[in-house]
C-alpha positions as CSV (number, residue, x, y, z in Angstrom):
1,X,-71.2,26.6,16.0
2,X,-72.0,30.3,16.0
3,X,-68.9,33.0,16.0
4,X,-70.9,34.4,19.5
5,X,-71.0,30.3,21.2
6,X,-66.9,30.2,20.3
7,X,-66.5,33.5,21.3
8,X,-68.2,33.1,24.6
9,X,-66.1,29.9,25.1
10,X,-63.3,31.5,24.8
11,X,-63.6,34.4,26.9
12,X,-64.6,31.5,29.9
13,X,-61.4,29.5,28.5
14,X,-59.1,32.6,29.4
15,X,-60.7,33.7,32.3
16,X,-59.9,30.3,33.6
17,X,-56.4,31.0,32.7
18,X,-56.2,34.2,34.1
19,X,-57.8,32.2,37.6
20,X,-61.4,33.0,37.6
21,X,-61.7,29.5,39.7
22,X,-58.8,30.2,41.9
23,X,-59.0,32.0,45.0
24,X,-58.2,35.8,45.5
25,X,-55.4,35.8,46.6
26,X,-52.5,33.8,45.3
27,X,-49.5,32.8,44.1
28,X,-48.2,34.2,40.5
29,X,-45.7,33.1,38.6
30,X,-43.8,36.5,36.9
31,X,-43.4,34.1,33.3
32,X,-46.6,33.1,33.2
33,X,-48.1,36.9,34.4
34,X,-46.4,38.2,31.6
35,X,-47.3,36.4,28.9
36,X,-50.6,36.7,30.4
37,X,-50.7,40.5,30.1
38,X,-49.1,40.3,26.3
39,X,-52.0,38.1,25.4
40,X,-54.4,40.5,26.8
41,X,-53.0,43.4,25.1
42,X,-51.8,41.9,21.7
43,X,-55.9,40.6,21.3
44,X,-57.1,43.6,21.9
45,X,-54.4,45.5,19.2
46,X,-55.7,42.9,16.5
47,X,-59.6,43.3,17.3
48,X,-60.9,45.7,14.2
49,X,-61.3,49.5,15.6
50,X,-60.4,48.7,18.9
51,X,-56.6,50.1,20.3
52,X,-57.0,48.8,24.1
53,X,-58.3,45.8,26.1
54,X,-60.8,48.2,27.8
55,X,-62.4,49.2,24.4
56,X,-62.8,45.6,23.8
57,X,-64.6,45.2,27.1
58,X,-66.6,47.8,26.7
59,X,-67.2,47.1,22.9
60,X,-68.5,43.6,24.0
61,X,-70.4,45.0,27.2
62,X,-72.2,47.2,25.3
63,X,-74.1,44.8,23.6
64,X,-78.0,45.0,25.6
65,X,-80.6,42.4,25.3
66,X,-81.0,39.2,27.2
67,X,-79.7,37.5,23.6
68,X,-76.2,38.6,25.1
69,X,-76.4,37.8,28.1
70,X,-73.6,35.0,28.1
71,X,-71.7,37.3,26.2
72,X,-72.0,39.8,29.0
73,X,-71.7,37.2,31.9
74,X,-68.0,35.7,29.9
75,X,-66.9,39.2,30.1
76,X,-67.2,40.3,33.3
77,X,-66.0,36.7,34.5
78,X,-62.6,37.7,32.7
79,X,-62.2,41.1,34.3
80,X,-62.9,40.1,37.3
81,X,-60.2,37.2,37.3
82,X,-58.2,39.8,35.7
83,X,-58.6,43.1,37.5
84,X,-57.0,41.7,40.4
85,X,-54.1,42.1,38.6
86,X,-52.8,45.8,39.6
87,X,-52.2,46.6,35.3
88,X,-56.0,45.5,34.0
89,X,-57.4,47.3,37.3
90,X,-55.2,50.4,35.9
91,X,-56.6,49.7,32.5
92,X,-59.9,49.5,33.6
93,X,-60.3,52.4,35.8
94,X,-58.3,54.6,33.5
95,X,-60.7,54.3,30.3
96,X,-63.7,56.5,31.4
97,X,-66.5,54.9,29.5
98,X,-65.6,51.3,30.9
99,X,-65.7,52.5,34.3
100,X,-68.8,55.0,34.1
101,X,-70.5,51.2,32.7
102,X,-69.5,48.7,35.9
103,X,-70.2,51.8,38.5
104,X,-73.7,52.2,37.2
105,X,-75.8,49.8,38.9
106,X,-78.4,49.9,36.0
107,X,-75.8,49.1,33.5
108,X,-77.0,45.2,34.2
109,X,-81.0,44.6,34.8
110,X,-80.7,40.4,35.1
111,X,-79.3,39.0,38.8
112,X,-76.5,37.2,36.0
113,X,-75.3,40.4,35.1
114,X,-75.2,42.3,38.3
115,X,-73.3,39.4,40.2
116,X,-71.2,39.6,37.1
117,X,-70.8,43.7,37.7
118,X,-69.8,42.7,41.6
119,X,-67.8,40.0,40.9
120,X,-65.3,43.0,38.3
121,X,-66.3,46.1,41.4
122,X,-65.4,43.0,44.0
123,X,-61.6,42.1,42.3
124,X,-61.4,46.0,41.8
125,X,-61.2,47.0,45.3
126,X,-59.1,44.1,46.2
127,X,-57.1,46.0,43.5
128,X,-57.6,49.1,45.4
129,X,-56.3,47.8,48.7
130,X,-53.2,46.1,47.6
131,X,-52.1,50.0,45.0
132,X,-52.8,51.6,48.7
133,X,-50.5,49.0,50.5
134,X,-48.1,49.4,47.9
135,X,-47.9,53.3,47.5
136,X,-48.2,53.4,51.3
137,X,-45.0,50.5,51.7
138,X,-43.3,51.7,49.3
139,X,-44.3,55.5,48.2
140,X,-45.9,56.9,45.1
141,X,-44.9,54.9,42.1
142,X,-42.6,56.9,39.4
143,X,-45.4,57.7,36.4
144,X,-42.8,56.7,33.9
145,X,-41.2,54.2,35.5
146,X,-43.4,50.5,36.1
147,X,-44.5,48.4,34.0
148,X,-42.7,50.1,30.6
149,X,-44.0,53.5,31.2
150,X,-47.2,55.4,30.9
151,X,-48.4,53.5,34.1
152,X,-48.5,57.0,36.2
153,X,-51.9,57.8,34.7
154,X,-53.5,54.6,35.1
155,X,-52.3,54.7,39.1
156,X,-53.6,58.0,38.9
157,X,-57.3,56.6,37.6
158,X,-57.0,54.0,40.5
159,X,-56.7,56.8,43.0
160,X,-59.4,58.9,41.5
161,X,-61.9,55.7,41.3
162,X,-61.3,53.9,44.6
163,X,-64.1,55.6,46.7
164,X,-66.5,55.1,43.9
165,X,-65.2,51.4,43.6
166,X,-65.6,50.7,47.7
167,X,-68.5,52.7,47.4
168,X,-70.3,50.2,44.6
169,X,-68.5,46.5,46.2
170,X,-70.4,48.3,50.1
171,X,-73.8,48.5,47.9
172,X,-73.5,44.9,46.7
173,X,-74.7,43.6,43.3
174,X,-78.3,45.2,43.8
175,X,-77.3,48.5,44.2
176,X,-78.2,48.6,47.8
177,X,-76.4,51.3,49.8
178,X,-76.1,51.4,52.9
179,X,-77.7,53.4,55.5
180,X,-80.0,54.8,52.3
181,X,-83.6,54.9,52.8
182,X,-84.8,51.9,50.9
183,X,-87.6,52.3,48.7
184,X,-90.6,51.1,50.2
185,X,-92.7,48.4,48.4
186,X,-95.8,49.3,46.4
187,X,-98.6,47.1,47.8
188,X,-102.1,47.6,46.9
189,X,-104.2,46.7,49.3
190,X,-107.5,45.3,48.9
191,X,-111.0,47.3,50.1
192,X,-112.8,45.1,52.7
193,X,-116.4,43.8,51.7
C-alpha cells in the first residue's frame, strides 16, 4: 500500500472516532474527549515542521490536483467531526491561513471538496452557536483560565470569524449567496436559417 492510501485511511479511521457518522449533537464522555484532544495535539507535535493541528490541516489541504482529492475529502471529514468540538473550532478559526482556506469558496473546484468545505463551515457555526450560548449563559470566558490557558485568543478568533462562518454555511457549498445577483448563464444562441 502507498504511505497516501494508509494515510487517507487513517484520517477516515479517526474521524470516525471523533463521530463523523454520529449525529450533531450528542453525548460526550469527558474521558474519552480528552484523550481525544491529546491525540489530536500530540500527532500534530510529532508531524516534521509542523507545531499545531491547524498547520497539519492546512499542510495536508494545501496539496491541489484531483490526485489528492481523497486526501482532501479525509481531511475535511475530520474537521468537521471535530470542529464541533468548541477547542478544534478555537484552533481552527484562530490559525489565519486555515481559515482564509475553508472561507474561500474557490479553495475546492470538485462538488467532493466543496461538500467537504460545508460539511467543516457547517460543524463551525454549530460551534459558533453553542461559544454564543455559552458566553451569553455564562459570561465571557477568563482568557487564561479554560482549557489549561491560552484559550482567550482562540475564543477571541471565534468571535471575530462567526459572521464570516454564518455567512459561508448561508451560501452553501457552491458559494451561493443569498439575495446576490446570480450570474446569468452564457448561452449561445443559434442564427435561424
Amino acid at each position: 500500500r502507498s504511505r497516501e492510501a494508509v494515510s487517507i485511511a487513517a484520517l477516515h479511521c479517526l474521524a470516525v472516532v471523533a463521530g463523523a457518522d454520529r449525529a450533531l449533537r450528542y453525548t460526550t464522555v469527558p474521558g474519552a474527549e480528552d484523550a481525544l484532544r491529546a491525540l489530536v495535539y500530540e500527532a500534530a507535535h510529532t508531524a516534521p515542521g509542523v507545531a499545531t493541528p491547524a498547520e497539519v490541516f492546512l499542510k495536508l489541504l494545501q496539496r491541489a490536483g484531483d490526485s489528492f482529492l481523497p486526501l482532501r475529502v479525509a481531511v475535511y471529514r475530520l474537521l468537521a467531526a471535530l470542529c464541533r468540538r468548541q477547542w478544534a473550532a478555537y484552533e481552527v478559526t484562530a490559525h489565519a491561513p486555515l481559515l482564509e482556506h475553508l472561507l474561500d469558496p474557490t479553495s475546492e473546484s470538485t462538488n467532493e471538496g466543496r461538500d467537504g468545505v460545508y460539511a467543516v463551515m457547517c460543524a463551525l457555526a454549530s460551534a459558533v452557536e453553542v461559544h454564543c450560548d455559552t458566553v451569553m449563559t455564562d459570561g465571557p470566558v477568563d482568557a487564561g483560565a479554560a482549557n489549561g490557558g491560552g484559550q482567550g485568543t482562540h475564543r477571541g478568533a471565534l468571535d471575530a470569524a462567526k459572521d464570516q462562518i454564518l455567512a459561508a454555511k448561508r451560501a452553501g457549498p457552491y458559494g451561493i449567496r443569498v439575495g446576490a445577483a446570480q450570474p446569468a448563464p452564457q448561452v449561445a444562441t443559434m442564427d435561424s436559417v
